[in-house]
C-alpha positions in Angstrom: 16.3 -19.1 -10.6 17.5 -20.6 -7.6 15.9 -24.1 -8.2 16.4 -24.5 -11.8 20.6 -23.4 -10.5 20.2 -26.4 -8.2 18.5 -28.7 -9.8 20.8 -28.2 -12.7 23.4 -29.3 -10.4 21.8 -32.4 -9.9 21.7 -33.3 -13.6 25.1 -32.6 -13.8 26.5 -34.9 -11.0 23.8 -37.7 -12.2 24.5 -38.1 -15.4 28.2 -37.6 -15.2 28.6 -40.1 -12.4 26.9 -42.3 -14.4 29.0 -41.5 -17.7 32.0 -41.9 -15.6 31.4 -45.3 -14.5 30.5 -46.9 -17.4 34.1 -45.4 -19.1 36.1 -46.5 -15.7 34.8 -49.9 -14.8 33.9 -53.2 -16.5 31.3 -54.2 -14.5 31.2 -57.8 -15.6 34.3 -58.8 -14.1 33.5 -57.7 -10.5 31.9 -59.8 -7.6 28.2 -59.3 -7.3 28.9 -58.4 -3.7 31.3 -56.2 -3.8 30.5 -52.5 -3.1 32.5 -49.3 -4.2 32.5 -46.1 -3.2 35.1 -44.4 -5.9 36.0 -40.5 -5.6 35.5 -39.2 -9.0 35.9 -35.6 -10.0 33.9 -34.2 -12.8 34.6 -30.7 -15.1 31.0 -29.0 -14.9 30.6 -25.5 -15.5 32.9 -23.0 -17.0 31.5 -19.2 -17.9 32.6 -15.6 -18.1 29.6 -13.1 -17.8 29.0 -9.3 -17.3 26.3 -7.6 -16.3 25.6 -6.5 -19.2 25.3 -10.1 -20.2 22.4 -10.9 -17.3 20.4 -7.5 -17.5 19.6 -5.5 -20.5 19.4 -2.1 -20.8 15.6 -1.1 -20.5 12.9 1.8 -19.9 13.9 0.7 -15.8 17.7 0.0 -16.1 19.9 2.3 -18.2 24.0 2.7 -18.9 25.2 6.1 -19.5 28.5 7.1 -21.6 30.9 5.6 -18.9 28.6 2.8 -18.3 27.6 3.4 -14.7 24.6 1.5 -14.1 21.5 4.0 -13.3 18.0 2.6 -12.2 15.3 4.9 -13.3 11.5 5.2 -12.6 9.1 8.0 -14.0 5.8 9.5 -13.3 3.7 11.6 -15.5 1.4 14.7 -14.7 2.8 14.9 -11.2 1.5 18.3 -11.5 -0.8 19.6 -13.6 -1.9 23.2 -13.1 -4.0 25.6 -14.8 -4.8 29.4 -13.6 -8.3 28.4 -11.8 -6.9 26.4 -10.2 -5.1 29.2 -7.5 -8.2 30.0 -6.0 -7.0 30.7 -2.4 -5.5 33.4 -1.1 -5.3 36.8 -1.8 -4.8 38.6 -5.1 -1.1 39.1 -5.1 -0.8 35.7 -3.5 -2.7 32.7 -4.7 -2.5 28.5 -4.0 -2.9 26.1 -5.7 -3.3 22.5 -4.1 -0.9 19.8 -5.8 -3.1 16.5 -6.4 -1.5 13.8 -3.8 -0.4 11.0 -5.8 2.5 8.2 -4.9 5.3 5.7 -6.9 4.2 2.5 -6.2 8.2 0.5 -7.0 6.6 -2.9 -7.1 9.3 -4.7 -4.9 7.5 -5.7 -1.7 7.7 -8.9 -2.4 11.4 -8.9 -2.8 11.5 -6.9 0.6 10.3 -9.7 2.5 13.2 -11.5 2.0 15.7 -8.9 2.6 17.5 -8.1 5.6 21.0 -6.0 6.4 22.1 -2.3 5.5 22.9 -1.1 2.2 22.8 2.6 1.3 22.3 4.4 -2.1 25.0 7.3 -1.9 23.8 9.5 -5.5 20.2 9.2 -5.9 18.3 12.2 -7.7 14.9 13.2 -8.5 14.4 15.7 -11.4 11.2 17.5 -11.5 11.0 18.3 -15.5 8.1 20.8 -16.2 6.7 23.1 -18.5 5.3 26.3 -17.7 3.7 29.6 -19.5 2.6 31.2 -16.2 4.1 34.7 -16.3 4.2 35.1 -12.5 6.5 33.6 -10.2 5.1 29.9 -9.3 7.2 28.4 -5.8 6.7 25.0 -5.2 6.5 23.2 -2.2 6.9 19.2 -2.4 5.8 17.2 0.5 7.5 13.6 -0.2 7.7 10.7 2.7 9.4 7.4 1.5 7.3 4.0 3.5 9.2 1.3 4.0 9.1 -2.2 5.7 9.5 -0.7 9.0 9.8 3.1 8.8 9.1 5.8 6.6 11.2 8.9 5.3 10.5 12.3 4.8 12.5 14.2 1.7 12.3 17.6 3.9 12.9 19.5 0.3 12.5 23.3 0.6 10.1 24.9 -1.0 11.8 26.0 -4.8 10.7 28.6 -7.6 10.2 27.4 -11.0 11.6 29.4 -14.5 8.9 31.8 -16.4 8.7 32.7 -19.4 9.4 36.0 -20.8 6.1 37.3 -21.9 5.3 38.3 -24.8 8.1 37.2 -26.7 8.3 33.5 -24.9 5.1 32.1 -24.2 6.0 28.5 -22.2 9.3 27.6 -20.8 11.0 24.0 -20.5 13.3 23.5 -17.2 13.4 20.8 -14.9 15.1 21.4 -10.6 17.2 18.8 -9.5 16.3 16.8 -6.1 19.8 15.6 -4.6 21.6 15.0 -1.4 23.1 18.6 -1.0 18.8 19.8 -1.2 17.3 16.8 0.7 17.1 13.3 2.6 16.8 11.8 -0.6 19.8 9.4 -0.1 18.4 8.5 3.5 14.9 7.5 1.6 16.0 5.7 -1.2 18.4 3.5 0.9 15.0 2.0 3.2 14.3 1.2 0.3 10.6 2.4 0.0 8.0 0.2 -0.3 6.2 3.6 -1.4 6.9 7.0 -2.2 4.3 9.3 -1.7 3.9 13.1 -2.5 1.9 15.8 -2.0 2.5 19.8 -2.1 1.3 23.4 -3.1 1.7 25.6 -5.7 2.0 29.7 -4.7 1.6 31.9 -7.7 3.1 35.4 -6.3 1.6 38.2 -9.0 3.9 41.4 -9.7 2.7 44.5 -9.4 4.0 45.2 -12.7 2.0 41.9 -14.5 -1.2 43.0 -12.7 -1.3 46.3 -14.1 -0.4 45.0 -17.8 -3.1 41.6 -17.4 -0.1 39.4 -18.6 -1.6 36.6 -17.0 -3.6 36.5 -19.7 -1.6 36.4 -22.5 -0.1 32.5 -22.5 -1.2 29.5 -22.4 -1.0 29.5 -18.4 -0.9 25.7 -17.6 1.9 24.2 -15.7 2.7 20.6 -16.2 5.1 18.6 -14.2 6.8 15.1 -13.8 9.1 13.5 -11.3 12.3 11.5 -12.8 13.6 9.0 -9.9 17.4 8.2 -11.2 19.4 5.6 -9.1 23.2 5.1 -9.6 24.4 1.8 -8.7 26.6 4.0 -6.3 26.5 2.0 -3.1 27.9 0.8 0.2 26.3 -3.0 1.4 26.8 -4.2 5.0 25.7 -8.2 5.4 22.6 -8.0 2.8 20.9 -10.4 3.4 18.1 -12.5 0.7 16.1 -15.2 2.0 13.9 -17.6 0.4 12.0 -21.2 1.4 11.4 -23.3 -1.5 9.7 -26.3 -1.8 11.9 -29.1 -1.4 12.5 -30.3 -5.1 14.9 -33.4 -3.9 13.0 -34.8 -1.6 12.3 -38.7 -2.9 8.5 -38.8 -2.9 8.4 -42.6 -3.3 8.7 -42.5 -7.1 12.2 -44.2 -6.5 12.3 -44.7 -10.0 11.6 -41.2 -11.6 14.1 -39.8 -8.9 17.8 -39.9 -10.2 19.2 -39.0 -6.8 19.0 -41.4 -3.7 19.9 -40.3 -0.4 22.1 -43.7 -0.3 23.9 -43.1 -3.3 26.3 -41.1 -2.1 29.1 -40.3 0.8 30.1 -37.1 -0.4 29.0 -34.8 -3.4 31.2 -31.5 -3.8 31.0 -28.7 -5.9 34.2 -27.0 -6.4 34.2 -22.9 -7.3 37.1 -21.0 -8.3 36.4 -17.4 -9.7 37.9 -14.4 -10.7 35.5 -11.6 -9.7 35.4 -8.1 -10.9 32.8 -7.2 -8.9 33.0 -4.8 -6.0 30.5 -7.5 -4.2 31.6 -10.4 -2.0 28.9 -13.5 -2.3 28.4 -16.5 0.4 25.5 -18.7 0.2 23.8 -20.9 3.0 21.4 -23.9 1.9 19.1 -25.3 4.9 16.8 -28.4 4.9 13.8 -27.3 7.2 11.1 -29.8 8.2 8.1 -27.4 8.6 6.3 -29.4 11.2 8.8 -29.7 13.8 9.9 -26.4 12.7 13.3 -27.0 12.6 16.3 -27.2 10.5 17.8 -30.6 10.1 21.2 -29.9 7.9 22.8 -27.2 6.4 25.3 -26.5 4.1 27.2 -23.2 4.5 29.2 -22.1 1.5 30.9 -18.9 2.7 32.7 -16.2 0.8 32.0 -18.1 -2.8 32.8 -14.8 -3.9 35.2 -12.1 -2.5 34.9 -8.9 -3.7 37.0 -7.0 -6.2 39.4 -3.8 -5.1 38.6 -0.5 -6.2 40.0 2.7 -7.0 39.6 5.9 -5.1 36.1 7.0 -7.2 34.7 3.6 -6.5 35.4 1.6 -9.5 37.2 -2.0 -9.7 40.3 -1.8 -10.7 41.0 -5.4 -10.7 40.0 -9.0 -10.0 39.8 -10.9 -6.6 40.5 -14.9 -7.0 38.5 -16.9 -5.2 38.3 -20.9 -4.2 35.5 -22.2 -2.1 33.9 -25.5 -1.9 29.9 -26.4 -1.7 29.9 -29.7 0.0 26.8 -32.0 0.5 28.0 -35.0 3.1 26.1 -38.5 3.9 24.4 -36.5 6.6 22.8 -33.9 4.4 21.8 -36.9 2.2 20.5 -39.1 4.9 18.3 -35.8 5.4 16.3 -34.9 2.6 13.5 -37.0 2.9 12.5 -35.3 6.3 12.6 -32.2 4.5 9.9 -30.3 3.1 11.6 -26.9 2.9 14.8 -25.6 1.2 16.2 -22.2 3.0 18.4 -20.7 1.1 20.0 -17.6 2.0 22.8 -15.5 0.5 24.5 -12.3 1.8 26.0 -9.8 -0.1 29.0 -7.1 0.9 30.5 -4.7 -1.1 34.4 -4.1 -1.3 35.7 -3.2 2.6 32.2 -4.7 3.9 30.1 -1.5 3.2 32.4 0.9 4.5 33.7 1.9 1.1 31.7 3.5 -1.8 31.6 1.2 -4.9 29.9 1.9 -8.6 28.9 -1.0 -10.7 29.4 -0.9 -14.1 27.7 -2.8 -17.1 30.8 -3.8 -18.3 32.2 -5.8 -15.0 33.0 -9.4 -15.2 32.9 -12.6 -13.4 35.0 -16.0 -14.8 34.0 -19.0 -13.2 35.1 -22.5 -12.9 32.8 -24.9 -11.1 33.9 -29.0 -10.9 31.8 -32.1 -9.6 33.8 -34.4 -6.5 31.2 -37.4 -5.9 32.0 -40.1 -3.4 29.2 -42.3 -4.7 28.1 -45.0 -2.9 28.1 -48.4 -5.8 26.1 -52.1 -4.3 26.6 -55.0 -6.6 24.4 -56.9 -5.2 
């Protein structure tokens, strides 16, 4: 996304410069010798987007009636017991051993290139189950979160699950809700996890009075359990960082004339950004050139605060726009540079309205208005 965003850039400025000159100039009547160097602004990019716009509602991402954002992940047969399988103990008092399983979330590969504090304030897990054992069934749910660097543990009590009233109900559909006020869950979300693991026990306790009658033997006796992971886009960020190295995809490789972009061409090339963001998130973006070998970075560009984040109400919402201004600005220096790159760094930082001290909620209907303009200072030999 990044280089196609870039390199998108370059098309822009390229064949706009080009467009420009041949409106502004009639070439034939100037000295073969002469050389310009006009400053020529360019309209680019305009847009107005919402998130709802860039991500979908899916299976993973969900809006509910206020259009909160909620990321949700599920997993089947967490539990699945049947009444051989409480085999230890004694006969008023039997266990059952939960089958260890874990979530694997599938974003390790976005982990490595994130860095800072953010923290998930309203996570849940909700442990839906059905479940036609008579007796009174406790369970107890060992969870540990793994991330990059530590792990996590949920430290949930052990909690009793609904039965059915025999005869006249034989199975029984609830679900126990896994929050902050029961858990760490908050604390393990917010690694974020790599990997959430679980484990556990199940502790049938028999009454005397079910004994006596053998109603353990009149349902169904299976219990059957899944875990619901929901995550609110509820949050406090604090300098999140994402990094990425790229190839470098402007470096001239010697095929001067498939490459549209020459270091010498230009003085000065500036993206201008004006925006009106209603966002709770504040953006800046740096862009290195990095020569691998010498392991070193020869030029950057540092576009802070593209973005400044929009105010919110006491709950957490926006409740208005932040205008922003910021320049992107590529100099004869970077240019002079690129060919002794072989690496692009980028890296942007993210904080949320009051730099993470504040909770914001990000809704699908937020917006962002943009306005992004081309300033090139080429460089023009009539030779």
């Amino acid at each position: 996304m990044i280089k196609r965003s870039i390199i998108f850039i370059w098309v822009i400025a390229v064949f706009s410069f080009h467009g420009c000159i041949k409106q502004t100039y009639n070439m034939n009547m100037l000295s073969k010798q002469v050389v310009l160097s006009p400053t020529l602004a360019i309209s680019a990019v305009k847009g107005d987007i919402s998130f709802s716009d860039i991500v979908k509602a899916s299976d993973t991402v969900t809006f509910d009636q206020n259009k909160l954002v909620i990321l949700v992940f599920k997993r089947d047969s967490v539990i699945d017991l049947k009444l051989s399988d409480f085999s230890k103990g004694t006969l008023i008092h039997k266990t059952a051993i939960i089958e260890p399983g874990n979530f694997d979330l599938n974003i390790q590969d976005a982990l490595s290139h994130i860095s800072g504090n953010f923290l998930i304030l309203n996570p849940s897990f909700k442990f839906n189950y059905s479940n036609s054992f008579p007796d009174s069934v406790k369970i107890n749910l060992n969870v540990t979160g793994t991330g990059k660097t530590s792990n996590v543990k949920l430290n949930l009590k052990p909690f009793t699950l609904a039965i059915p009233n025999i005869p006249v109900q034989q199975e029984i559909t609830s679900s126990y809700i896994i929050d902050k006020t029961n858990s760490n869950l908050p604390q393990l979300i917010s690694l974020p996890p790599e990997m959430i693991a679980y484990s556990g026990t199940a502790i049938m306790t028999s009454s005397a009075k079910s004994s006596q009658n053998g109603n353990n033997i009149l349902g169904p006796n299976h219990l059957i359990g899944s875990l619901e992971i929901e995550i609110p886009l509820d949050l406090q960020i604090n300098d999140l960082q994402f990094t990425d190295t790229v190839d470098n995809f402007i470096k001239n490789n010697g095929n001067g004339k498939d490459n549209p972009v020459k270091p010498d061409d230009f003085q000065l090339l500036r993206i201008n950004i004006s925006a009106k963001n209603g966002f709770p998130l504040g953006a800046s973006l740096k862009m290195s050139l990095f020569n691998s070998s010498t392991n070193s970075v020869l030029n950057t560009v540092d576009a802070s605060s593209i973005l400044g984040p929009a105010p919110v109400d006491a709950n957490g919402k926006s409740n208005g726009v932040t205008e922003t201004s910021a320049s992107i600005e590529f100099t004869k220096e970077f240019f002079s540079s690129v060919n002794k790159a072989d690496k692009i760094i980028f890296r942007f930082t993210l904080n949320s309205t009051g730099n993470g001290l504040q909770e914001v909620k990000i809704y699908s209907d937020y917006r962002i208005n943009f306005n992004a303009s081309l300033v090139v200072n080429p460089v023009i030999n009539l030779n």
